[in-house]
N, C-alpha and C positions, 0 to 999 in steps of 0.2 A: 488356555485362553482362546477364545472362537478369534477368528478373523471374521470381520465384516467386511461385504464390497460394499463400495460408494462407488455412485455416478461419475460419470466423467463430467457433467455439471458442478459437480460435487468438488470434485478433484480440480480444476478449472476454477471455479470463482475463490473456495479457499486458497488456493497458491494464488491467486493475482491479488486476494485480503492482505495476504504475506508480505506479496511485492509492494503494494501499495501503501502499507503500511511504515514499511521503510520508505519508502519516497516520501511519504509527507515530514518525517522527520528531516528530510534530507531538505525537504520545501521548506522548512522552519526556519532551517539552518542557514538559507539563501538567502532567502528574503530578510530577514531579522539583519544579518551579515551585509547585504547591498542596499540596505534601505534606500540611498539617494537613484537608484535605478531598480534593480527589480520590486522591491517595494511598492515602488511611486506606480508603475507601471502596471503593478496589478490592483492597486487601487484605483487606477483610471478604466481598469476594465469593468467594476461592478458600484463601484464606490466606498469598499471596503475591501482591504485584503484579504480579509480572515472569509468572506463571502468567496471570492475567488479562487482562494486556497480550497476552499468546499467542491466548488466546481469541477475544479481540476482534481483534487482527488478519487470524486462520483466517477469522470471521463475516463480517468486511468482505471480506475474497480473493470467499468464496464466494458472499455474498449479491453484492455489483456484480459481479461475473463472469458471473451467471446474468441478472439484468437485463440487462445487457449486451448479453450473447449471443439475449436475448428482444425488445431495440429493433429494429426494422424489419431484421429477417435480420443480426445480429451488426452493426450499429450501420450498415450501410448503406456504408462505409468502406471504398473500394478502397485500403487497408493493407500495403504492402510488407513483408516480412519485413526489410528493413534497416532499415527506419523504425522498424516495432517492437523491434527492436532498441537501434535509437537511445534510445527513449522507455523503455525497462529499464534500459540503462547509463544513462539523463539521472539517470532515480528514484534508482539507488541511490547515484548522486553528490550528488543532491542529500541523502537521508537520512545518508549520509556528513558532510557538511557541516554540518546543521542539527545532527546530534546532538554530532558533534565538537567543533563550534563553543560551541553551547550549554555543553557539560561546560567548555571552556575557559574559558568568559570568565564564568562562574556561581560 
């Protein structure tokens, strides 16, 4: 099997897809969970939570993407395109998971 390089842009915004991806489930999980505070709280910031929750997810994508992509040349991280692969599919199994599960057993 050939190895392919990807960019350190490449490698940079797919691991922060990753990250972010688990945070938003972990945002699901807060807010849903504190409704009388974090909740109320980020509905006063847009007028919808699920807006703000957007927000904030866009912010986190693009602020760690850019850090990132700024640690020693795109994190230094000879990063196989399967790998990062791997670690896209893991995220969204796991946010799959956490949030599904959450709604479940809540």
């Amino acid at each position: 099997m050939e190895k392919t390089e990807i960019g350190k842009y490449t490698r940079s915004f797919g691991l922060s897809f990753s990250i972010t991806s688990v945070f938003s489930a972990v945002l699901v999980t807060l807010k849903e969970t504190y409704q009388e505070s974090l909740l109320e709280i980020m509905k006063s910031l847009t007028g919808h939570h699920w807006v703000t929750h957007g927000v904030i997810d866009i912010l986190v994508f693009l602020i760690l993407g850019w850090i990132l992509s700024k640690m020693n040349k795109g994190l230094g991280v000879n990063l196989s395109a399967n790998i990062l692969v791997g670690c896209i599919v893991g995220a969204i199994v796991v946010n799959f998971a956490l949030t599904s599960g959450f709604y479940l057993l809540y």
